[in-house]
C-alpha positions as CSV (number, residue, x, y, z in Angstrom):
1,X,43.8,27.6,-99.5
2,X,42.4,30.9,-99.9
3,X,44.5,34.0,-98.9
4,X,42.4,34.8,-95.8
5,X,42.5,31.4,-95.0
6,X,46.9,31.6,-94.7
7,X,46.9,34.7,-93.0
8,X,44.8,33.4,-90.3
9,X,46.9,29.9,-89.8
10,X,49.9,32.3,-90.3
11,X,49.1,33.8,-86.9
12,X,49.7,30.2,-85.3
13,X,52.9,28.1,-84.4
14,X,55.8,27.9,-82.1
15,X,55.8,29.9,-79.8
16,X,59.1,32.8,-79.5
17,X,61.3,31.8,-77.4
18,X,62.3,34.4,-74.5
19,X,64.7,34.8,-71.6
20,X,63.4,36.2,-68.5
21,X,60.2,35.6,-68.5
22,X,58.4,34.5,-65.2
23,X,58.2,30.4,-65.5
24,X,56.6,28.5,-63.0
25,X,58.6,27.2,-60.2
26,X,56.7,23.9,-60.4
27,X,58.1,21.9,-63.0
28,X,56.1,19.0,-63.2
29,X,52.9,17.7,-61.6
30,X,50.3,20.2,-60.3
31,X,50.7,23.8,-59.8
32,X,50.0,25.6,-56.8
33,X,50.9,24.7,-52.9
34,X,49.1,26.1,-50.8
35,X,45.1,25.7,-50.0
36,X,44.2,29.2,-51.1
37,X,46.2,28.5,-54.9
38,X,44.5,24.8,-55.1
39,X,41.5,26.1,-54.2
40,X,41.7,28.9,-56.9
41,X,42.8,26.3,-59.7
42,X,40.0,23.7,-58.0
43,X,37.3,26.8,-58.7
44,X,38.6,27.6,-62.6
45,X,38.3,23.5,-63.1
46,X,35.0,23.7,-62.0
47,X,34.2,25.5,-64.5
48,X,34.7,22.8,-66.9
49,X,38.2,24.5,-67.9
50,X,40.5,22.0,-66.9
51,X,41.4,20.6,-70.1
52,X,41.6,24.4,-71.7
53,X,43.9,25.6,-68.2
54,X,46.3,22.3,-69.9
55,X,46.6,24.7,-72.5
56,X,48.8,27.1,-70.6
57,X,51.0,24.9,-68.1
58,X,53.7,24.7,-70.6
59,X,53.8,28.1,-71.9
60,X,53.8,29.0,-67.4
61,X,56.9,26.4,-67.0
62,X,58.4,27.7,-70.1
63,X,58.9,31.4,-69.0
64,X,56.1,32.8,-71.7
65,X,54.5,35.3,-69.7
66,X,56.8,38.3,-69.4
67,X,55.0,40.4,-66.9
68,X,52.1,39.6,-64.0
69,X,50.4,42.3,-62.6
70,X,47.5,42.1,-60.2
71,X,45.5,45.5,-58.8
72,X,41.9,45.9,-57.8
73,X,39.6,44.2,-60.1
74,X,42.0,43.3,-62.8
75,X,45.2,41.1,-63.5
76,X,47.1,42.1,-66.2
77,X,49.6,40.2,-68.0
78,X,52.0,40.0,-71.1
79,X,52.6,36.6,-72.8
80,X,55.1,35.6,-75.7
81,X,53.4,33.9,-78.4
82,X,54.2,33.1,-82.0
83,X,54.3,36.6,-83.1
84,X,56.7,39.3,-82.4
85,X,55.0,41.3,-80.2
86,X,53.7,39.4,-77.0
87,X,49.6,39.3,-76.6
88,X,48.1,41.4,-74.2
89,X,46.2,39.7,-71.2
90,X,43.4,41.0,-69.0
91,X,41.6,38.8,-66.0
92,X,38.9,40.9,-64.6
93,X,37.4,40.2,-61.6
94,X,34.9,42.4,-59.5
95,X,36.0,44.1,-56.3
96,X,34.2,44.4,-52.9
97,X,32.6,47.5,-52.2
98,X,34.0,50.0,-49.4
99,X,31.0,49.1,-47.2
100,X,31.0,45.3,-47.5
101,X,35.0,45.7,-46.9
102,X,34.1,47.5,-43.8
103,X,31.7,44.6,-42.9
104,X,34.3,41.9,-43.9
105,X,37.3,43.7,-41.6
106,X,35.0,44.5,-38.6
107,X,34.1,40.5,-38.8
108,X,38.1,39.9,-38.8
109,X,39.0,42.0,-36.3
110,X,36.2,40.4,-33.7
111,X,38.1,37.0,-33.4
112,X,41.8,37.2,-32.5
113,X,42.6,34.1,-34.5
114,X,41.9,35.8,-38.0
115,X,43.4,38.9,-37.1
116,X,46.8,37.1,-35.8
117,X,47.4,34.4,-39.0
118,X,46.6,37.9,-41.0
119,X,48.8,40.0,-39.4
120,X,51.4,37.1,-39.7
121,X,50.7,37.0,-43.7
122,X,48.8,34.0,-43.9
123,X,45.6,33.1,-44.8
124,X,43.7,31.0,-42.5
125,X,41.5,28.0,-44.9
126,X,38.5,29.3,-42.6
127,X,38.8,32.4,-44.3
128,X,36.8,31.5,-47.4
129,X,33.7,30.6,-45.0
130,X,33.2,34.1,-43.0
131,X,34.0,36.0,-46.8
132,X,30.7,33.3,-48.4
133,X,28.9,33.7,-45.0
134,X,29.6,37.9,-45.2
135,X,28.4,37.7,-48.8
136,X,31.4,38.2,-50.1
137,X,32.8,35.0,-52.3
138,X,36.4,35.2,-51.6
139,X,36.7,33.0,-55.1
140,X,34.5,33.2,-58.4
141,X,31.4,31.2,-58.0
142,X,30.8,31.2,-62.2
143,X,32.8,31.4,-65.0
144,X,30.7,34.4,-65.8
145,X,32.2,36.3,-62.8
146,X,35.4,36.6,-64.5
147,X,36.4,38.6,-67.6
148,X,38.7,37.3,-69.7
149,X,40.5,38.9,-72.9
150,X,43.9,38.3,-74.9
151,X,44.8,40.6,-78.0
152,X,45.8,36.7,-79.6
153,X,43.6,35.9,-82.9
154,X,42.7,32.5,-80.5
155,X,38.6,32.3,-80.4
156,X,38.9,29.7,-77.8
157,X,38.2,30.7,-73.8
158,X,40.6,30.6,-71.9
159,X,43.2,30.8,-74.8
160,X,47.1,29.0,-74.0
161,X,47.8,32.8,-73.0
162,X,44.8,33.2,-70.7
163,X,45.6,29.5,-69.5
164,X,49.1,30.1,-69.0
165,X,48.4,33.4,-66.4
166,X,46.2,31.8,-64.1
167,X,48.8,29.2,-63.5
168,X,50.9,32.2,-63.0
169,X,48.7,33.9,-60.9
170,X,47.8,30.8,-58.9
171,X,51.7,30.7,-57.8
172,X,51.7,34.1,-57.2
173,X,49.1,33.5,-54.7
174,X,51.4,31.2,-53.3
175,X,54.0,33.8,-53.0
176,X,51.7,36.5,-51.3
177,X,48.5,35.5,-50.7
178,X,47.9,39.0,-50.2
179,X,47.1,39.8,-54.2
180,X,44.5,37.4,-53.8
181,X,42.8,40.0,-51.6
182,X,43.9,42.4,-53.2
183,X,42.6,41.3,-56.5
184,X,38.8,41.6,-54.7
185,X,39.6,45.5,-54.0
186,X,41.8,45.7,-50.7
187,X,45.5,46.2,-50.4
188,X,47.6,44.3,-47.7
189,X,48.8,47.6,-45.6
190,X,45.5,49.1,-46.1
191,X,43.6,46.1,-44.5
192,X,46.5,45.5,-42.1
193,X,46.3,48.8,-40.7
194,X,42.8,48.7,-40.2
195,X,42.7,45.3,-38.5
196,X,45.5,46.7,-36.1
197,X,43.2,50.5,-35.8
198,X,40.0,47.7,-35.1
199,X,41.3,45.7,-32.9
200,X,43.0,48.6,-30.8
201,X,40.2,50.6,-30.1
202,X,37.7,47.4,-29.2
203,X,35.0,48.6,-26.3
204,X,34.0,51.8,-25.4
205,X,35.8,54.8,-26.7
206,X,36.6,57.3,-23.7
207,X,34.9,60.5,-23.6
208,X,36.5,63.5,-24.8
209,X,37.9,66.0,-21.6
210,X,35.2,68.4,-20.3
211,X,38.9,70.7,-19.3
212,X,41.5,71.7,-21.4
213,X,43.7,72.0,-18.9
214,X,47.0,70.5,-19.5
215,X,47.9,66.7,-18.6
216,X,50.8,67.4,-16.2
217,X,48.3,69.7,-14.4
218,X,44.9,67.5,-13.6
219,X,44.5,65.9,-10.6
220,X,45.2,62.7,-10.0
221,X,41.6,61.8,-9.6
222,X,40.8,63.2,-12.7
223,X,44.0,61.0,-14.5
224,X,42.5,58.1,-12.8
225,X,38.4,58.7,-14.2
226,X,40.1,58.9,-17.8
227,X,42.4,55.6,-17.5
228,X,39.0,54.3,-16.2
229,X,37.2,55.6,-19.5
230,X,39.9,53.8,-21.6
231,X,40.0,50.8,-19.9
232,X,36.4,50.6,-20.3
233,X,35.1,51.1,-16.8
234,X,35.6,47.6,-15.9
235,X,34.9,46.5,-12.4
236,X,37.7,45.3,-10.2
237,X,36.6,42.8,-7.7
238,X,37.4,42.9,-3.7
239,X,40.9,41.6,-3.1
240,X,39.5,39.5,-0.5
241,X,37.9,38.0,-3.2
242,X,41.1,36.7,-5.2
243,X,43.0,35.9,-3.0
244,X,42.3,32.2,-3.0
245,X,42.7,32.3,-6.4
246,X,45.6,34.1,-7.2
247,X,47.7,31.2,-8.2
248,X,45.0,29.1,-9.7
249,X,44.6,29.7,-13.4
250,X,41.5,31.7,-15.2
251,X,40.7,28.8,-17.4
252,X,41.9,25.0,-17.4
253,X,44.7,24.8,-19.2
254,X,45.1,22.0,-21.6
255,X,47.3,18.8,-21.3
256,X,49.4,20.0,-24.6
257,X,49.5,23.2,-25.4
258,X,48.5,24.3,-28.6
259,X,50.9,24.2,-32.0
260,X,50.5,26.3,-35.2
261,X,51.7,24.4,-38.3
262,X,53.1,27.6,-40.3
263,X,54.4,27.6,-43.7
264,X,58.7,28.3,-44.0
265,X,58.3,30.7,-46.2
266,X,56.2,33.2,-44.1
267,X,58.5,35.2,-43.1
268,X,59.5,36.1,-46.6
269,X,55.9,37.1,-47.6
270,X,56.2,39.2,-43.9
271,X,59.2,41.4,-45.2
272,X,58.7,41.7,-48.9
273,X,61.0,42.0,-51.6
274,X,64.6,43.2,-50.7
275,X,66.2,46.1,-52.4
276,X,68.5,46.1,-55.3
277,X,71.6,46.4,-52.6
278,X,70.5,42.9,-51.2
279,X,69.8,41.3,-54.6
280,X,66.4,42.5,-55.4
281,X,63.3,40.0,-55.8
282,X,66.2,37.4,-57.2
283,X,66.8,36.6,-53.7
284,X,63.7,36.3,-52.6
285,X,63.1,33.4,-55.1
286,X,66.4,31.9,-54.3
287,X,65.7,31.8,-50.3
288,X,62.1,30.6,-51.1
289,X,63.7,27.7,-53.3
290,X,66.4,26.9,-50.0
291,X,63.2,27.2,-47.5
292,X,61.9,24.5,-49.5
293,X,64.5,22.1,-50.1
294,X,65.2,22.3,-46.0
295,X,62.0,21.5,-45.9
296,X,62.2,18.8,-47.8
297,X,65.1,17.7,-45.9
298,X,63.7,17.2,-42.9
299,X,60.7,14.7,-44.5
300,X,63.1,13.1,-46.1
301,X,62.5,14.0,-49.8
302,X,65.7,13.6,-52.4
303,X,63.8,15.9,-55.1
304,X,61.2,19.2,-54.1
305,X,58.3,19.2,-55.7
306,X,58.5,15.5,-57.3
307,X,56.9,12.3,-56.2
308,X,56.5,8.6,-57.9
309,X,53.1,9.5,-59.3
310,X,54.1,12.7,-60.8
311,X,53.0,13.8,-64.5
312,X,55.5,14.3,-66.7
313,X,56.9,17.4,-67.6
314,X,55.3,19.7,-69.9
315,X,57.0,20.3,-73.2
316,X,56.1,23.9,-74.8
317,X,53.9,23.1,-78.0
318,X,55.7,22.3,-81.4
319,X,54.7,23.7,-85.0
320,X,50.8,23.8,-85.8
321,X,49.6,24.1,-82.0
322,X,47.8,27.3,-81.9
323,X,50.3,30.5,-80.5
């Protein structure tokens, strides 16, 4: 074997083993739980990747990538392989112009129910539709729409490192499916507080005071023309009018009301990590792990996570798999 020939083999192998590192809270089976992390994985298979994403599901349950970092237009990553230092990884994916933002928050903030599930940090499956129908794919739609690099001397696309990330990133989804959002260029306060600014100010905007006369000293006709403006000049019927249907309601109300099916660990994606007084992100992963198991309590499950027909566990590659 010729000396080139060593040094590149030399470059592959076990893999270092690390403490720390983020591993993959699903140990066996398929990653990803909810629709918006399935769907993500679904997407990347599409691709004809499933058998390369394989790749990386036991470096992800193994704890080989050390750091996850998602921002506007690029996930960034750092994964142990074979050699000392770990391989740099870089998922690039293009964000949404300001404009078509402002188009795609305007459309949210006109029906109630995507504003609510978002401003209760969850992403309604219906979501995906107005993004496609806004021109705005909420997912890729082509292998080509992502950029994908590793510093590893692996030619192959993804590589285990690559592969190993978006498993990562598909649980991190999971966790706050904020980042996936924020991944296409907007950031949860940011659009948070424009949905709340949007759907505050709906209908006509009253018209600024002709007097600068202090409040405590207009009339009270004038106080009553502006609480008019704001309320948008709507007409009041005669009372006569509503009397006979003052106890009747506005609309027929159904025989069951409504439910919303809503996933136990909302509330921790609400709040956010605690500080390092309460336990740091630790806890957050330990209360996500009890939500669960109640959970599975109350269906009955012995084991989370596990069923009959569930593969079997991964095991991290041995000697003369690539690093």
């Amino acid at each position: 074997m010729s000396p080139a020939a060593r040094g590149r083999f030399a470059d592959y192998g076990r893999p270092r083993r690390v403490s720390g590192g983020l591993r993959a809270r699903s140990e066996r089976g398929a990653i990803g739980k909810s629709w918006w992390s399935r769907r993500f994985l679904e997407v990347l298979e599409s691709f004809a990747l499933g058998t390369r994403l394989t790749r990386g599901r036991a470096y992800a349950r193994a704890g080989q990538v050390l750091t996850l970092d998602v921002a506007a237009g690029a996930v960034t990553a750092e994964v142990q392989g074979s050699r000392p230092r770990p391989y740099q990884v870089r998922i690039e994916l293009d964000r949404f112009p300001e404009p078509l933002w402002t188009r795609l928050e305007e459309a949210l903030a006109a029906q109630a129910f995507f504003s609510a599930r978002l401003l209760a940090g969850d992403l309604p499956a219906e979501l995906e539709e107005l993004f496609a129908a806004a021109g705005a794919p909420l997912f890729p739609t082509g292998v080509g729409d992502l950029a994908q690099h590793c510093s590893c001397p692996d030619v192959a696309v993804p590589c285990k490192h690559l592969a190993a990330t978006f498993y990562l990133l598909a649980e991190a989804f999971d966790a706050d499916p904020f980042r996936l959002l924020h991944w296409r260029g907007r950031e949860r306060d940011e659009l948070l507080d424009r949905l709340r600014a949007l759907r505050g100010t709906s209908g006509p905007q009253p018209a600024a005071p002709a007097s600068t006369q202090p409040a405590a000293q207009r009339s009270a006709p004038t106080r009553a023309a502006g609480a008019a403006r704001v309320l948008g000049d709507l007409p009041t019927p005669p009372l006569a009018d509503l009397v006979d249907r003052f106890w009747l309601p506005p609309v027929p109300l159904p025989e069951r009301p409504p439910t919303l099916a809503t996933d136990p660990e909302l509330l921790l994606r609400q709040l956010g990590p605690p500080g390092s007084a309460l336990g740091g992100p630790g806890l957050t992963e330990r209360l996500r792990r009890a939500y669960q198991r109640f959970g599975a309590a109350d269906l009955g499950s012995v084991e989370v996570g596990t069923s009959p027909d569930s593969d079997p566990p991964d095991t991290v590659p041995g000697v003369g798999d690539r690093a």
